[in-house]
N, C-alpha and C positions, 0 to 999 in steps of 0.2 A: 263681894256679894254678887251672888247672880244676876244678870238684866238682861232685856231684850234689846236683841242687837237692831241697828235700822237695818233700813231694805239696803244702803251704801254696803254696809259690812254684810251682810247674810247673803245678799246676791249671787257676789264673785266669790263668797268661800264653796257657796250649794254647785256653782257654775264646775270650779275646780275638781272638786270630789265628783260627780258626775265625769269629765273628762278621763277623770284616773281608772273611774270604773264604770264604763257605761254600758255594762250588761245588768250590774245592778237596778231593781226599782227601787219605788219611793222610800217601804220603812228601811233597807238597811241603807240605803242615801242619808237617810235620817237619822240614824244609828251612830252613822260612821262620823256627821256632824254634832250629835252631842258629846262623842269622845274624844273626838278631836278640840272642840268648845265649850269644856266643862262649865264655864262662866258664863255663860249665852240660855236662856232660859225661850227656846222654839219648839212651838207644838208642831206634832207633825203635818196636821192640816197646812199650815204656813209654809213649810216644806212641799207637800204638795204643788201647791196655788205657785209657787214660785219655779217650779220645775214646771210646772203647765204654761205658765208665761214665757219662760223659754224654751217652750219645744223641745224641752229634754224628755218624757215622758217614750219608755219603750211604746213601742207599737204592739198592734197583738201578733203579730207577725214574728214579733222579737228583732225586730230591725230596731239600730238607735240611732234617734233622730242626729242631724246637722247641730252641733251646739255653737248658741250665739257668741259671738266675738266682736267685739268693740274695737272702735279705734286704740289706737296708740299712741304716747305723745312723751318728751321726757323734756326736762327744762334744762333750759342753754344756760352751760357752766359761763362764768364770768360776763352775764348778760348788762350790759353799762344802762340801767333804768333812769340814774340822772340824765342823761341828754333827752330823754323824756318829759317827768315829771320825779318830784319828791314823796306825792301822792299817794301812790302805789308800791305793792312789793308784789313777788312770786311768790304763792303755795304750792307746794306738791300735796293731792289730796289722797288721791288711792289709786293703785294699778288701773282698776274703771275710770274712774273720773278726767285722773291726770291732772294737771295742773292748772291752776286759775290765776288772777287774777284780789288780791284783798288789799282793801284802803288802811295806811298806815296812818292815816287823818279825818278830820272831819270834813264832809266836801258835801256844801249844799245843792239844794234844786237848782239848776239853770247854770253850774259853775263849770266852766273847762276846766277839765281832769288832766287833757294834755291834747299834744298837735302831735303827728306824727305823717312822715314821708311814705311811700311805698317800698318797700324792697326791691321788687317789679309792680308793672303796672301793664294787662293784660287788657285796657278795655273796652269796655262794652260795645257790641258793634259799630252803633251806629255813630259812636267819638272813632271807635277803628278807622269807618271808614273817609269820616272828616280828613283823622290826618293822611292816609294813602290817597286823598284829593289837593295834599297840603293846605289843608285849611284848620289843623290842629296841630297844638306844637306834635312831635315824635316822641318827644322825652315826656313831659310832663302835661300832654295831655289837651291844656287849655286852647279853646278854639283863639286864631289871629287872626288880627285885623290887618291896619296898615305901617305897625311900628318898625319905624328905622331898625329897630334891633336887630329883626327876623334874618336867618340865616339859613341857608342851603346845605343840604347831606356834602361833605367835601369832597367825596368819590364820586356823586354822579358826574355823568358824561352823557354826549350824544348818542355813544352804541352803547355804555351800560347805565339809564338811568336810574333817578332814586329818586322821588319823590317825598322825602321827608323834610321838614322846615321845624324851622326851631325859632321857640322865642325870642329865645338869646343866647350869647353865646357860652353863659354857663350852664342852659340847657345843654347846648351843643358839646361841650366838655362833658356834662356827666352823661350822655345819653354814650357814650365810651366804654359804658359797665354792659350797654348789651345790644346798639345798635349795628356795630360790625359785622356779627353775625348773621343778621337780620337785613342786613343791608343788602336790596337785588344786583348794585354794583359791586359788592366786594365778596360777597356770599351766594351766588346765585342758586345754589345747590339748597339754598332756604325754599326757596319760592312757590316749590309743587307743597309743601307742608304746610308754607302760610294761605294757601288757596286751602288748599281741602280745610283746616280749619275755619277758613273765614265761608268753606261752601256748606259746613255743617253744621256752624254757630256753636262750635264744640269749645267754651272758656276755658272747661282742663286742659285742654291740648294747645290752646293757644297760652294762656299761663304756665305752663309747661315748657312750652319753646323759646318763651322769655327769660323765666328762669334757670334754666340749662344752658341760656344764651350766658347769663350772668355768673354762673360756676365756670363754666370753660374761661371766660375772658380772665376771671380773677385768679384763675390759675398760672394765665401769664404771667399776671401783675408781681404778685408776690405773696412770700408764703402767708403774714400773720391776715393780709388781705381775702384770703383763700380758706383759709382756718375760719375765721369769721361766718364768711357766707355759708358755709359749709355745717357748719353747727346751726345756726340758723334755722337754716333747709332741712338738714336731717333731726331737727327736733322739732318739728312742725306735726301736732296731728294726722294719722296716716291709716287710712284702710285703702288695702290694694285693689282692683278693680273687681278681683276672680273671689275676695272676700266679699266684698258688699253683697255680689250677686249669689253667694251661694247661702250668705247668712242674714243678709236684710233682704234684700230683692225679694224671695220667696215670702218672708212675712212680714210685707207692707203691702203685698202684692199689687208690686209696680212690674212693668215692664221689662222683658230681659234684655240686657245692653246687649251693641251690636258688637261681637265679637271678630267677623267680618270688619269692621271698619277699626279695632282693637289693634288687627296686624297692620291694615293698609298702614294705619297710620305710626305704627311704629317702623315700619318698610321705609320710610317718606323720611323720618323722626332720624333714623341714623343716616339714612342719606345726605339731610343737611347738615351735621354736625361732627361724622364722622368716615364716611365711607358714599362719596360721592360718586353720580353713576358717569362723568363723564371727565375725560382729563385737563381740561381746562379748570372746570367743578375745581378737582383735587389739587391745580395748581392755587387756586386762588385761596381755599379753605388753608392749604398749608403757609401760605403769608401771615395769616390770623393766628394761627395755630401752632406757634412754630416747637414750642415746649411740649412732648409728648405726654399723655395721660397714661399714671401707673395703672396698669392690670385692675387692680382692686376699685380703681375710681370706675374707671370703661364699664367695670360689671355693675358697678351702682348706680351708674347712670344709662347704661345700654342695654341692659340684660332683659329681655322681653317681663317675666316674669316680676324679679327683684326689682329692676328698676323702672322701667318705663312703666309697667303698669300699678306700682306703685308710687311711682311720681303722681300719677294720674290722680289716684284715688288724692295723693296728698294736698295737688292743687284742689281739687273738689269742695273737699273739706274747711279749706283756709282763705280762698277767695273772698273779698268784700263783694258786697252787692255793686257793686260800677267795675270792678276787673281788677281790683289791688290788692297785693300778698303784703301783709304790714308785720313786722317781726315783735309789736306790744299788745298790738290788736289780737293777733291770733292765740295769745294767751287766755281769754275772753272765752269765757264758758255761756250756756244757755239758759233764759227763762221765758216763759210765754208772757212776763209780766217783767220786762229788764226794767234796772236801776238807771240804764248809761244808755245814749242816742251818742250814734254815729252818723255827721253831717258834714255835708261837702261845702264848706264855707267862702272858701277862697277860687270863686269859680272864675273870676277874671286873671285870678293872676296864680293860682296852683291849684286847678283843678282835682288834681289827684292827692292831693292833702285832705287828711282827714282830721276831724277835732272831737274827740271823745266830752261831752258835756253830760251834766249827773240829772237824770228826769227826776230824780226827788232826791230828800237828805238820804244821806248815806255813810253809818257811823262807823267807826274804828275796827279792823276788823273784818268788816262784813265784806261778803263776796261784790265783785264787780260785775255786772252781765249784763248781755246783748241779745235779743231774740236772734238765730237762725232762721225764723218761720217769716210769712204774714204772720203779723199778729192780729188781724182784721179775720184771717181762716177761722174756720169753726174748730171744738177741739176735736176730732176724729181725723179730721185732717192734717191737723200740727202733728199730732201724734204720728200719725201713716206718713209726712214727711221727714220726721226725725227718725222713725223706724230705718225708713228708706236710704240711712246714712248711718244705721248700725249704732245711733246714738242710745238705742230703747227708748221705756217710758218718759216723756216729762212728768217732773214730780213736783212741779212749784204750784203756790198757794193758788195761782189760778186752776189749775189744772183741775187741783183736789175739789176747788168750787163746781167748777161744770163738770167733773165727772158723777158729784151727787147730783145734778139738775137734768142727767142723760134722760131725757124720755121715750117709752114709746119699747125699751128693750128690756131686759129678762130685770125684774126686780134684784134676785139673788147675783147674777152678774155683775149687778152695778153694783151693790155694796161690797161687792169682794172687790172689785177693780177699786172703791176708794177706801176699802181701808187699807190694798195694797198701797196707794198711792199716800196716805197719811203714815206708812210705816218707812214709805221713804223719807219723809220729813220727820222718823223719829218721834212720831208722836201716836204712836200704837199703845 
């Protein structure tokens, strides 16, 4: 029986057919989508209004616009969810959406969902620069006091030092996954990258050099060690930097990224990790390094283009608000109204531990979600910030509320923006 598709499905079918033919206008766009969708009952106005929201619409010029492109994201094969929680499972929703987050149980208000470690842990300046004071562990974050535990980087010296300090010494053991590289005694060919990072408050780039610190070492390690992160990392959410800016940046109308500071710091970027400018530099990187990187990996991870500025985008995107890439968190899709609060609970003794807890009941089934935004922003702004990341419209039941309460702008604009936003929620 015929039915009205939601805004999920009509979106990326109208987005696709556009792509294939973008000399076409609206009615054969429209045309081409009821023949292709005999069971989908769309008027063509809807067609319209949808091709107008994404800047597909020719110009009178006959020029065709930029079409929107969203992130990317696929779900990690054999992803082990019990050392998490039982709680939870992975959905794959739709080529748009990608994957979430759905409760396999009942989990009330106020109840831990689950605890989870960092994968890396990238943060926030002002812990950054605690610990390059050693007054923060290196590994995991937490500022020290005066316990016996605390321990010393084992490479520093008088002519190379290193100022990192560790809680203890299973901090100092696991900090093994990415401190080496990072270390100004054993890596010194790090050090102009981790400056210009720390002089331009740049998180991607500095979560970026942590986790590329983390793929290189685990390639030492061993293979299913390397397979692991590896999947992880390249199934993480990902828009490259030169997409954000060619397909959100213009209509959220933010800022153009510096493109200029794009190369510097990929110039910097292979310098530490790969191609060191000085021979001592290349003696020492090669002690750490001693297993060479296949072809294939070098370009996925060096490649100005494919890799590094797609690292970028992908750190951007999957960072916690304090500097941590979490490999269950970043499954966690978006609402201006989330179900789950993410809190830093254990700040004496694992700062960089996060504890996913449920802000109200939350039944079988139902999606798990996290705001990306302030949720305290007005909506114009949530909305122009999530543009801004090639997320598009939010369409959650907040949304739909304040976009009928918009005052002050075109009458007919606003009820076309909420019954778009109610056809996202399927209920057109």
């Amino acid at each position: 029986m015929p039915a009205s598709p939601t805004e999920d499905e009509l979106t990326p079918a109208i987005i696709e057919l556009k792509k294939e033919n973008p000399e076409l206008g609206i009615a054969k766009v429209h045309a081409l989508l009821t023949n292709k969708f005999p069971e989908w009952i769309v008027s063509e106005k809807r067609t319209r209004k949808i091709l107008q929201n994404q800047g597909l619409i020719v110009s009178a010029t006959g020029q065709a616009p930029n079409v929107q492109v969203y992130p990317s994201s696929r779900v990690v094969s054999g992803l082990n969810l019990a050392k998490w929680t039982p709680k939870v499972d992975v959905k794959w929703f739709d080529k748009r959406k990608g994957k979430g987050l759905v409760a396999t149980q009942e989990i009330k208000e106020g109840e831990v969902i689950w605890k989870e470690d960092p994968f890396i842990v990238a943060p926030e300046w002002d812990i950054f620069d605690l610990q390059t004071r050693s007054l923060a562990c290196m590994f995991c974050t937490t500022p020290l006091g005066d316990s016996p535990l605390i321990t010393t980087c084992l490479a520093s010296n008088i002519t190379s030092p290193c100022t990192a300090r560790f809680c203890s010494r299973l901090c100092l053991t696991r900090s093994a996954q990415v401190h080496p590289l990072l270390c100004p005694a054993r890596n010194p060919a790090s050090i102009p990258l981790i400056k210009f990072a720390r002089e331009t408050r740049w998180m991607a780039l500095h979560a970026l050099t942590h986790c590329t610190g983390r793929l290189l070492l685990a390639y030492q390690s061993d293979e299913k060690t390397f397979n692991d992160d590896w999947e992880i990392s390249c199934a993480l959410a990902e828009l490259g930097m030169e997409e954000r800016h060619k397909y959100s940046f213009n209509l959220s109308g933010q800022s153009e990224p510096d493109r200029d500071a794009w190369k510097k710091a990929h110039r910097l970027f292979v310098q530490a990790f790969k191609e060191p400018g000085t021979p001592l530099d290349v003696k020492k990187l090669a002690k750490i390094l001693k297993k060479p990187l296949p072809k294939n990996l070098q370009t996925a991870l060096f490649d100005y283009d494919t890799g590094f500025l797609r690292g970028l985008g992908r750190m951007s995107l999957n960072l916690e608000a304090h500097g941590g890439l979490y490999a269950l968190h970043s499954h966690l899709n978006h609402s201006c109204d989330p179900n789950v609060s993410v809190r830093h609970l254990n700040q004496r003794t694992a700062l960089a531990r996060i504890t996913l807890i449920g802000k109200r009941d939350i039944r079988v089934g139902e999606e798990l979600l996290v705001t990306y935004v302030n949720p305290q922003a007005p909506y114009r702004a949530r909305q122009n910030e999530l543009q801004g990341w090639g997320f598009g419209a939010c369409t959650c039941p907040r949304c739909v509320e304040e976009a009928k309460k918009l005052k002050g702008g075109n009458d007919q604009e606003l009820a076309d923006l909420a019954s778009e936003l109610k056809a996202g929620l399927g209920v057109m």
